[in-house]
C-alpha positions as CSV (number, residue, x, y, z in Angstrom):
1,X,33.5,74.6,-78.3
2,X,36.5,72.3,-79.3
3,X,37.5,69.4,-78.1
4,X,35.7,67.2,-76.2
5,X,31.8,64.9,-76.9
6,X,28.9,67.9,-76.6
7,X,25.6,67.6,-74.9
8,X,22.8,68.6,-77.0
9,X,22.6,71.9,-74.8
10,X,26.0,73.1,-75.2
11,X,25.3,72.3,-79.0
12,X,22.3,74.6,-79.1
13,X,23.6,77.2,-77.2
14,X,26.8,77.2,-80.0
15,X,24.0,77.1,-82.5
16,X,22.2,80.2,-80.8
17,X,25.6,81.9,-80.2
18,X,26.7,81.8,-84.5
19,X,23.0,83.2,-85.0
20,X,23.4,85.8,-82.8
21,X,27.1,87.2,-84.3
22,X,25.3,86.4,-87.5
23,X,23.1,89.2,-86.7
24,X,25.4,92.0,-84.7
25,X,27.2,92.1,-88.2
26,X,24.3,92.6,-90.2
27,X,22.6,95.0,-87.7
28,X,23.0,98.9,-88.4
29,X,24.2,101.0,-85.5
30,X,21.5,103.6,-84.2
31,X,24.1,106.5,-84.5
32,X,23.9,106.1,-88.1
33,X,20.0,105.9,-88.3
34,X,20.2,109.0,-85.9
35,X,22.1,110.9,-88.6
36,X,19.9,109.9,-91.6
37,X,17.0,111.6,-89.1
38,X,18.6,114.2,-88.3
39,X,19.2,115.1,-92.0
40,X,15.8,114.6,-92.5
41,X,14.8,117.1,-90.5
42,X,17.3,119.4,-91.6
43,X,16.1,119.3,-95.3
44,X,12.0,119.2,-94.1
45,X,13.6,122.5,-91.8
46,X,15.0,124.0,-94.9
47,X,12.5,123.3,-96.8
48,X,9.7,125.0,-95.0
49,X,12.1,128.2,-95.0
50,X,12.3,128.4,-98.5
51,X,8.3,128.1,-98.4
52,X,8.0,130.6,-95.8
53,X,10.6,132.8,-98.6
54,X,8.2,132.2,-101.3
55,X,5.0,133.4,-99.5
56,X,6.7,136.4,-98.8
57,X,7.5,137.1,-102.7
58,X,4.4,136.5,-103.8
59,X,3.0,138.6,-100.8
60,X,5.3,141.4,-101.5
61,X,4.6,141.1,-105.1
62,X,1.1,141.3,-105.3
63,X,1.2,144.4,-103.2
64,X,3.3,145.9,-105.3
65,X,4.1,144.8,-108.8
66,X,0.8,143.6,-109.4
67,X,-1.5,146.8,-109.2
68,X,1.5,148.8,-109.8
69,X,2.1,147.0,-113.2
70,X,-1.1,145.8,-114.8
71,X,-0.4,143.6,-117.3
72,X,3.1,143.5,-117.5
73,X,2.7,141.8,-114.1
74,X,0.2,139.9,-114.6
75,X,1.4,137.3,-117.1
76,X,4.4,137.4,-115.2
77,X,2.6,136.3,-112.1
78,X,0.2,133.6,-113.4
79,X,3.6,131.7,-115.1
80,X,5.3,131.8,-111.3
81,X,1.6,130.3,-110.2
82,X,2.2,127.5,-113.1
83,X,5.7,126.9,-111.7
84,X,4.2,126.4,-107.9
85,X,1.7,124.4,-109.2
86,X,3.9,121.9,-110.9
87,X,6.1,121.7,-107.9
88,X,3.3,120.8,-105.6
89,X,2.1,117.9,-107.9
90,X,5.3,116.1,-107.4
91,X,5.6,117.2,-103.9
92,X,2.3,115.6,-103.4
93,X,3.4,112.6,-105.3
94,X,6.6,112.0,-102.9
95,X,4.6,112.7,-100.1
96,X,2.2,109.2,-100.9
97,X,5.3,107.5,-101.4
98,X,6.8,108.5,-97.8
99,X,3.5,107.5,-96.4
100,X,3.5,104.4,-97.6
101,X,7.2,103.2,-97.0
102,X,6.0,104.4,-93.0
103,X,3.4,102.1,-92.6
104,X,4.9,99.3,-94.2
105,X,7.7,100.5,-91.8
106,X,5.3,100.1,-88.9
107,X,4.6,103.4,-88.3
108,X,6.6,106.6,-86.3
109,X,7.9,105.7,-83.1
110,X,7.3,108.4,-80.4
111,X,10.4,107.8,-78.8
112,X,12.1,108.4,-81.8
113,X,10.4,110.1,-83.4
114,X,11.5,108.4,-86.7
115,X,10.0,105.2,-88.1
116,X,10.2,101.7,-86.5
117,X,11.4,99.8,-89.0
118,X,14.1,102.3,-89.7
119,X,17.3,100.0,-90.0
120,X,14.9,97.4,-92.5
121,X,16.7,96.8,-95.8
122,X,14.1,94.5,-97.2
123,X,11.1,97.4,-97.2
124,X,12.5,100.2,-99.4
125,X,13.4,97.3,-102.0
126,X,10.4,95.8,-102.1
127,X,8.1,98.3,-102.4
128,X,10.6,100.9,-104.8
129,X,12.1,98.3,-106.7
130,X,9.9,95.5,-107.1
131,X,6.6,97.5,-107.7
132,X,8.2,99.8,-109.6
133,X,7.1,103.1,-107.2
134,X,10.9,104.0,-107.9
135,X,10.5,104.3,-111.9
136,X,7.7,106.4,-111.4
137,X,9.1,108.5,-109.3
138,X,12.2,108.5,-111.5
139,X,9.7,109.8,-114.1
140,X,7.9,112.2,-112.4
141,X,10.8,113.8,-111.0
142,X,11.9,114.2,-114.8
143,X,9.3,115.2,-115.9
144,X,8.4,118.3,-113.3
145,X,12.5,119.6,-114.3
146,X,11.4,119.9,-117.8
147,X,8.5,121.8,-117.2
148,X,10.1,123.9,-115.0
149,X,12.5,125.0,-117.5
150,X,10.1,125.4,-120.1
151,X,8.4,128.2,-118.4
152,X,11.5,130.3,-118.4
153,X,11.8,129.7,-122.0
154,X,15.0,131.4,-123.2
155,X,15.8,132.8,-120.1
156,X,17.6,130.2,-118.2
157,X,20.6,131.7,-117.8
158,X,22.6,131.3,-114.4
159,X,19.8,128.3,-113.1
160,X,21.0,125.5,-111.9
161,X,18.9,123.0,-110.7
162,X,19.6,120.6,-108.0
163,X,16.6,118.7,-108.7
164,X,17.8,115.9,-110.8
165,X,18.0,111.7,-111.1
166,X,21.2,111.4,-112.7
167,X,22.9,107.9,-112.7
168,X,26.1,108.2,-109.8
169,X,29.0,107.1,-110.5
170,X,30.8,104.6,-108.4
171,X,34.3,105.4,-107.1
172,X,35.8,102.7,-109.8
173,X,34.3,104.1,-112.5
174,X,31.4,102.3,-113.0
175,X,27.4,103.2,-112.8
176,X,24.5,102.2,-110.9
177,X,21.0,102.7,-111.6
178,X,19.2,105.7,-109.7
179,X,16.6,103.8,-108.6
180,X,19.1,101.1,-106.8
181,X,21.2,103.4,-105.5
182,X,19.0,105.2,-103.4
183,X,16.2,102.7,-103.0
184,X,17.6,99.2,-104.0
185,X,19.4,96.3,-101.8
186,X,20.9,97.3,-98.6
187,X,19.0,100.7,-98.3
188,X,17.5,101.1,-94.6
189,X,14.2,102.4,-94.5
190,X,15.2,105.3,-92.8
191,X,18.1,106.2,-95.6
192,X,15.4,105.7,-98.5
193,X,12.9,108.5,-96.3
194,X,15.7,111.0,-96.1
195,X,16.2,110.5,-100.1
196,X,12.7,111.4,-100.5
197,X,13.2,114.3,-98.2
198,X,15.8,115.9,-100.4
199,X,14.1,115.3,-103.3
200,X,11.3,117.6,-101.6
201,X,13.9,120.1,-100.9
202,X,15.5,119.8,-103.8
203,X,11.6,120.4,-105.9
204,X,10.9,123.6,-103.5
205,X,14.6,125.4,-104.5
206,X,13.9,125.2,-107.7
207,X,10.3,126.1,-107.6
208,X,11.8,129.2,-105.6
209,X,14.4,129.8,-108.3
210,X,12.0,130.2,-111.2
211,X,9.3,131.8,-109.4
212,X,11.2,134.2,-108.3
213,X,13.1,134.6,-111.9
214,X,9.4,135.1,-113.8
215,X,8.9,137.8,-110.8
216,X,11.5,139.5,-111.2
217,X,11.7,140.1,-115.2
218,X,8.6,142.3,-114.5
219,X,11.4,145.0,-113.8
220,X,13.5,144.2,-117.3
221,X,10.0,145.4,-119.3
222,X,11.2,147.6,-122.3
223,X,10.2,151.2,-122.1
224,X,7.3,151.7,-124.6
225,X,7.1,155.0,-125.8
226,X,3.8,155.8,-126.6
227,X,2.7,159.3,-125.3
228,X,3.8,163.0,-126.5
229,X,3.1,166.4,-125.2
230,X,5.0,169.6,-125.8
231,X,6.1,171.1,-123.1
232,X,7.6,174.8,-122.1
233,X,10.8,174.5,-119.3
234,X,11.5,178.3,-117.6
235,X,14.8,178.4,-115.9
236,X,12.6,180.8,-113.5
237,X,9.1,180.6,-112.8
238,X,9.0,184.2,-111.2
239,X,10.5,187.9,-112.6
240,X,10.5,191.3,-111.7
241,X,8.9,193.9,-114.0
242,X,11.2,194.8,-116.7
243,X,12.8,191.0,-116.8
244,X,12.4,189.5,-119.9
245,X,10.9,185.9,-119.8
246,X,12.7,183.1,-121.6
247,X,11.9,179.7,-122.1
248,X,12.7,176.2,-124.2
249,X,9.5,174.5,-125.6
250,X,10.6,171.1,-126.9
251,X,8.7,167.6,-127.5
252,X,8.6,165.1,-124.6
253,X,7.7,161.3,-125.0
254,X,6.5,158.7,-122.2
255,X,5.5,155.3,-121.8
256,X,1.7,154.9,-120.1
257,X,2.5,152.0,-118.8
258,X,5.2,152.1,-117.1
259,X,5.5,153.8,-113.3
260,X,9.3,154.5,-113.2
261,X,11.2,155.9,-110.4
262,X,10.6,159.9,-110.3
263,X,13.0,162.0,-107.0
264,X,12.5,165.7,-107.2
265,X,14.8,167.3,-105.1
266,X,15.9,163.6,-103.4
267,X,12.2,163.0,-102.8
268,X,10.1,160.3,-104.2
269,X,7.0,161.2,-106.5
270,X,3.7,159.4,-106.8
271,X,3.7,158.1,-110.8
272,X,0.5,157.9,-112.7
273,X,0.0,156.8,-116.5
274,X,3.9,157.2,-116.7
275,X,3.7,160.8,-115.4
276,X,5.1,162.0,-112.1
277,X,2.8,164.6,-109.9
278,X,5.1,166.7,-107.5
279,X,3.8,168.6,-105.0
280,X,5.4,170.6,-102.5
281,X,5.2,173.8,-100.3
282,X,8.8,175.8,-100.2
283,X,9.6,179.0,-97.9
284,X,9.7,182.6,-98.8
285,X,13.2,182.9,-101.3
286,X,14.6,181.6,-104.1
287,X,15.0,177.5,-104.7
288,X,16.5,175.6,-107.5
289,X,14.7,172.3,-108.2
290,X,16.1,169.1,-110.1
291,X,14.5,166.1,-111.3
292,X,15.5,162.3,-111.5
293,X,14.3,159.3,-113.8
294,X,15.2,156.1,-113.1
295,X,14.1,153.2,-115.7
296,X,15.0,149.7,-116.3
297,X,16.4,149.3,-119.6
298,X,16.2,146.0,-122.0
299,X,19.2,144.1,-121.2
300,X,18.1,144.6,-117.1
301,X,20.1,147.5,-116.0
302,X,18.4,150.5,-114.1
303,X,19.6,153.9,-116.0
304,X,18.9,157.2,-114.3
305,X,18.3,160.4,-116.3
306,X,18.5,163.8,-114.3
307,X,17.1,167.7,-115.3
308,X,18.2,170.5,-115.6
309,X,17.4,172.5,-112.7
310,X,15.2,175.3,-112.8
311,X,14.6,178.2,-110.1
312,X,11.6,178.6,-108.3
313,X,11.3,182.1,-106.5
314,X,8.5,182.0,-103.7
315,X,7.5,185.6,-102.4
316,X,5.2,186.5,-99.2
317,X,1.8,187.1,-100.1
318,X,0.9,191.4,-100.9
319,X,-0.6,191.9,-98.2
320,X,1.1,192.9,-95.8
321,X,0.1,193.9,-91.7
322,X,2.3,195.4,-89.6
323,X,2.3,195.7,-85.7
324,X,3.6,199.2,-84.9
325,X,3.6,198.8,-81.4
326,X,5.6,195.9,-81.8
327,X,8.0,196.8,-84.0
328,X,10.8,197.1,-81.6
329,X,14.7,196.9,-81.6
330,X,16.2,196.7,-77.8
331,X,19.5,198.4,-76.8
332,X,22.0,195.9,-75.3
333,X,21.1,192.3,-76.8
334,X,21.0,190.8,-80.3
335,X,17.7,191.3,-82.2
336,X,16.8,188.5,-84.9
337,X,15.4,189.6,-88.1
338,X,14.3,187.7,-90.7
339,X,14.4,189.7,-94.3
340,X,13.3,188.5,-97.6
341,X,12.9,190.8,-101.4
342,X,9.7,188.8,-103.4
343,X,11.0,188.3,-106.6
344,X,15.1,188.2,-105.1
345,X,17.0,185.5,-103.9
346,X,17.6,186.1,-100.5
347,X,21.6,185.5,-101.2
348,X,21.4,188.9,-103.6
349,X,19.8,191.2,-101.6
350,X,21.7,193.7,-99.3
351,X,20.5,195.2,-96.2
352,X,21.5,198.7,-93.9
353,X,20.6,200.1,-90.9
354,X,21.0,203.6,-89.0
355,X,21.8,204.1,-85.4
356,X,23.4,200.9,-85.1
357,X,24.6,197.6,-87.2
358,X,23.2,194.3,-89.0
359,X,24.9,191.4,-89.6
360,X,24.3,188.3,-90.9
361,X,23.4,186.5,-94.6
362,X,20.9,184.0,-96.6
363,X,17.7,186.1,-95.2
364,X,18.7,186.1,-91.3
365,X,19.9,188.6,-89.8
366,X,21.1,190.1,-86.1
367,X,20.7,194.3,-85.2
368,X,22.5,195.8,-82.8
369,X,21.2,199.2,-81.6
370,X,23.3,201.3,-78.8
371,X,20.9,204.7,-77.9
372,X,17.3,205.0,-77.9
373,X,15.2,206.4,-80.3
374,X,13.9,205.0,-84.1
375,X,16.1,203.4,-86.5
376,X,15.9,202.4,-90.1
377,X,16.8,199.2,-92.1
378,X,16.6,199.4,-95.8
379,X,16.8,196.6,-98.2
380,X,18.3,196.7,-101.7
381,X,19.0,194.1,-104.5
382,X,21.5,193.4,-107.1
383,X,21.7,196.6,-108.9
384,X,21.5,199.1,-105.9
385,X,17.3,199.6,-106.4
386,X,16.2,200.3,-103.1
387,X,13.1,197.2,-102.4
388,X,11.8,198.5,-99.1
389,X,12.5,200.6,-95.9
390,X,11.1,199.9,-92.4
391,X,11.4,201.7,-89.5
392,X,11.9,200.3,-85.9
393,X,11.9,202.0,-82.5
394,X,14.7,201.3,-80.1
395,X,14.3,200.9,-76.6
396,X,16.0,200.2,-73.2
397,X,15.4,196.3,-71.8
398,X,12.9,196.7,-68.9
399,X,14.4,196.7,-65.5
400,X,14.6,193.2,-63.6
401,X,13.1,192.5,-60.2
402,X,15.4,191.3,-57.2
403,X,15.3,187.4,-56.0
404,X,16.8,185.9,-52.6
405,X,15.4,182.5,-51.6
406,X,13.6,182.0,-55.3
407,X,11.5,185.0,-54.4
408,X,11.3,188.3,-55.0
409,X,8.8,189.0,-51.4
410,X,6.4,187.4,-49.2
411,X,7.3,184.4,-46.8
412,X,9.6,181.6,-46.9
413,X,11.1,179.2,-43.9
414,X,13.5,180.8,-42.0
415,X,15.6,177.3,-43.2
416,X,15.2,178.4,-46.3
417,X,16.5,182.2,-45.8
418,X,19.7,180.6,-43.3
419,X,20.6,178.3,-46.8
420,X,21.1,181.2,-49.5
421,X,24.0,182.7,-50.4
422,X,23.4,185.6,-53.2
423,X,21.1,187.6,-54.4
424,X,20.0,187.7,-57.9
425,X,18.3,189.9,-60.5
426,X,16.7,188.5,-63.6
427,X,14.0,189.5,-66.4
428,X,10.0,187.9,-66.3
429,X,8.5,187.5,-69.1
430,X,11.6,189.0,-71.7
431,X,12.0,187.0,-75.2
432,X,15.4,187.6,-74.8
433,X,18.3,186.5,-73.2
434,X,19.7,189.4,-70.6
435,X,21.6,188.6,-68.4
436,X,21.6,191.4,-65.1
437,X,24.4,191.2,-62.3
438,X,23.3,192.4,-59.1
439,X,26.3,195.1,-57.9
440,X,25.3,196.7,-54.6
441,X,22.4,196.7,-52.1
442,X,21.9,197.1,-48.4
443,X,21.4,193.9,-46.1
444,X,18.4,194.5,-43.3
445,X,17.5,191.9,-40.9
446,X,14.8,192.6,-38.1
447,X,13.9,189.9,-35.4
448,X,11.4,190.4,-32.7
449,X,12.3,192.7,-29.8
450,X,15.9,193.2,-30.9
451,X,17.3,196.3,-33.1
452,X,17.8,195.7,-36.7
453,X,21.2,194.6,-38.2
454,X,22.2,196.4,-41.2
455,X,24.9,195.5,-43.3
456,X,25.6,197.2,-46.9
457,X,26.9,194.6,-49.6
458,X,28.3,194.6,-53.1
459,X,28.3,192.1,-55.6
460,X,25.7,189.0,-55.8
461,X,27.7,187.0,-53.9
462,X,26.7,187.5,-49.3
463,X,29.7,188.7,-47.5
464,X,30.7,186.4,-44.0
465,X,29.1,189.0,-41.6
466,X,25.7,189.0,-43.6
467,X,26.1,185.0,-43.4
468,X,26.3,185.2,-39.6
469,X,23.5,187.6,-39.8
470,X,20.9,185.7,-41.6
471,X,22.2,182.7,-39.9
472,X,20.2,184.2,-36.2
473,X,17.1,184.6,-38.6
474,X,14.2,182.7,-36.9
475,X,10.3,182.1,-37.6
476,X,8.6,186.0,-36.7
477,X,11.7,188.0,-38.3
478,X,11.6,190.1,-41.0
479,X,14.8,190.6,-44.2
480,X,15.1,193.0,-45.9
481,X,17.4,193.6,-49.1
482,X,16.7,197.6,-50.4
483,X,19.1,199.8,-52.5
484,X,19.2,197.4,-54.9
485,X,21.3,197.9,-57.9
486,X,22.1,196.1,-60.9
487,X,23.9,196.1,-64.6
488,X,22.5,194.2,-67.4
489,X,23.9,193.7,-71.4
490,X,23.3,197.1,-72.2
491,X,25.8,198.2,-69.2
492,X,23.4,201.1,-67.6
493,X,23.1,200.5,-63.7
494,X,19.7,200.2,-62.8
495,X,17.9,200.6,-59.4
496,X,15.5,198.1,-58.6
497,X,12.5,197.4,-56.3
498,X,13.5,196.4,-53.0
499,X,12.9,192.5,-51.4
500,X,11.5,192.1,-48.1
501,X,10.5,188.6,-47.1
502,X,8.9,187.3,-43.7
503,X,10.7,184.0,-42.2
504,X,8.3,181.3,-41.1
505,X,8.3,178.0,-39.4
């Protein structure tokens, strides 16, 4: 524009072009805005996670602690109520304020989803500074701290609020009132909305922090020792005639009040009044049973205090019925038995058996009988007194039945007959687990019209030629397997029924 007599249009448009640079410096970029939103939303995000946090305290606490506790609990849990109370009336209050810098602000643009007048300086100023809405919130903010604090009392220990309004202090040194810095000349709209956002934040944190302080000094309550009852500790609660019984009988003391932590045996126990009720069902033999106590002691520390133990013996009931048909040891295999002495442990008693051998410990056992006939197992204790003697006969395992093709007669395809390649021998219906090995038998395959083919065998396993043979085997002929002979666990060779099947489409 120098040099040279101007029109009045290239005047104006000079004019129009010093306005325009005038503003591009004072304009505020839209990546910075964008970041003052975006923190906004990550303190609002945070914020409603800490509420979400504090829901479940309360939740979990009045589950538990509440009607666990009584009125240890109770006062506990109306002071945390205080504490959200007085953090909602300032959130409340900063949530006015925020509504009413947005519609000076023009409202939120759904586009941006932030307000339009975001990058204004003159509206967070005006309406924080000049009508004072910055004092008072200055004040309020102050004021909700304190109060905050006071319901800890003593116990403020290790908090550390974030919620504060503090001067800052410049980089030279030098001061600036709260209030300007964060509201006064220069602040965008948008920069003075994420200050109120923190300050929301910053409210619910410490909300959280002393609710969940007053919460948990339920579990510091001093033990109150308030109840007595002599009691009588057995080391055993069962003895054999003769035994003498000895005991300690001492004073006990508990708190009614209090529900501490009771394990018997690792397991938890229901508490009522202070007192633990254990209840459980144990098997036949001897059991030693220890205790647990777990309190919280004044200064906050959870101490445990364990039992002595003390035996339990559980014995089978007097009656007693006995199958005789059933009471039977078989040659050959390993026969379970389960022996207990009422009144002994099951790791003291000794056992014996004629015609054959035990072995074993801890109340199971395995007999081993070799010839048929009766046997006898007799059960002692400690000190050699004879507790009991039963007899059991002894028998041979019942002989197997033959299988070829999965069965032991009838009909099957002739396709299925051509695919098998052994024959087997097995027990139905036997608890135990024999094992028979099929060692010699005789082959006979009869087809329509045509003499039969015989071929002798031994072993489970088909030789080549019997292969070949049942390989002709169509619909209408008959095979036969017959002098059938096989060895199970008790090695006696045993001559079993014969299989004759009939091959079919």
């Amino acid at each position: 524009m120098a040099g040279g007599k101007e029109t009045p249009r290239q005047r104006m448009i000079g004019i129009l072009y010093l306005v325009l640079l005038g503003l591009i410096a004072l304009s505020i970029p839209d990546s910075l805005m964008d970041a003052f939103k975006n923190i906004t939303n990550s303190l609002d995000k945070s914020r409603d996670n800490v509420n979400q946090s504090l829901k479940d305290t309360y939740s979990a606490f009045e589950k538990g602690k509440l009607t666990q506790e009584g009125e240890k609990a109770k006062k506990a849990y109306d002071e945390a109520k205080q504490a959200t109370a007085i953090a909602g009336e300032l959130n409340d209050y900063i949530e006015s304020v925020k509504k009413e810098l947005i519609v000076a602000g023009g409202g939120i643009n759904e586009t941006t989803q932030d307000v339009n007048a975001r990058d204004n300086v003159d509206i967070s100023p005006r309406i924080m500074i000049n009508h004072k809405k910055a004092d008072e919130l200055r004040e309020k903010v102050a004021q909700t701290r304190t109060k905050l604090l006071d319901l800890l009392g003593n116990d403020q220990k290790g908090v550390n609020f974030s919620l504060n309004v503090e001067d800052p202090v410049n980089k030279n040194g030098s001061t600036k009132k709260w209030q300007e810095a964060y509201f006064g000349d220069g602040i965008p709209l948008g920069a003075a909305l994420t200050t109120l956002a923190k300050l929301q934040a910053d409210n619910k944190n410490a909300e959280n922090e002393v609710v969940k302080k007053l919460l948990g000094n339920v579990d510091k309550a001093q033990i109150n020792l308030d109840q007595f009852k002599a009691v009588i500790v057995a080391p055993t609660s069962y003895i054999l005639a003769g035994q003498p019984y000895t005991a300690q009988v001492f004073l006990t003391a508990y708190d009614k009040a209090a529900n501490p932590t009771i394990t018997v045996d690792g397991r938890s126990v229901p508490v009522t009044a202070g007192v633990g009720n254990f209840s459980s069902v144990y098997g036949e033999g001897s059991h030693r049973i220890s205790a647990s106590i777990s309190v919280r002691g004044t200064d906050g520390t959870i101490k445990t205090y364990s039992s002595d133990p003390v035996m339990l013996t559980v014995a089978r009931p007097s009656a007693v019925v006995s199958a005789d048909k059933m009471n039977v040891l078989y040659i050959g295999v390993e026969n379970p038995l389960s022996i207990s002495a009422p009144g002994v442990a099951k790791e003291s008693i000794h056992v014996s058996m004629t015609s054959g051998s035990l072995s074993g410990t801890g109340g199971h056992y395995v007999a081993k009988v070799s010839s048929i006939g009766e046997t006898n197992i007799t059960v002692t204790g400690d000190k050699g007194q004879v507790l009991g003697t039963t007899k059991f006969r002894t028998k041979r395992i019942p002989d197997p039945k033959a299988f070829f093709a999965g069965k032991s007669g009838g009909n099957t395809s002739a396709a299925n007959i051509r695919a098998q390649d052994r024959i087997f021998a097995r027990l139905d219906g036997f608890d135990f687990d024999a094992k028979f090995t099929v060692t010699h038998y005789t082959l006979l395959v009869v087809k329509p019209r045509q003499d039969a083919i015989i071929k002798p065998g031994s072993g489970s396993v088909l030789t080549g030629d019997m292969k070949t043979a049942l390989n002709s085997v169509t619909p209408g002929s008959t095979v036969v397997f017959r002098d059938i002979t096989a060895v199970g666990p008790d090695g006696v060779q045993r001559e079993i029924d014969p299989i004759v099947l009939s091959a079919t489409n």
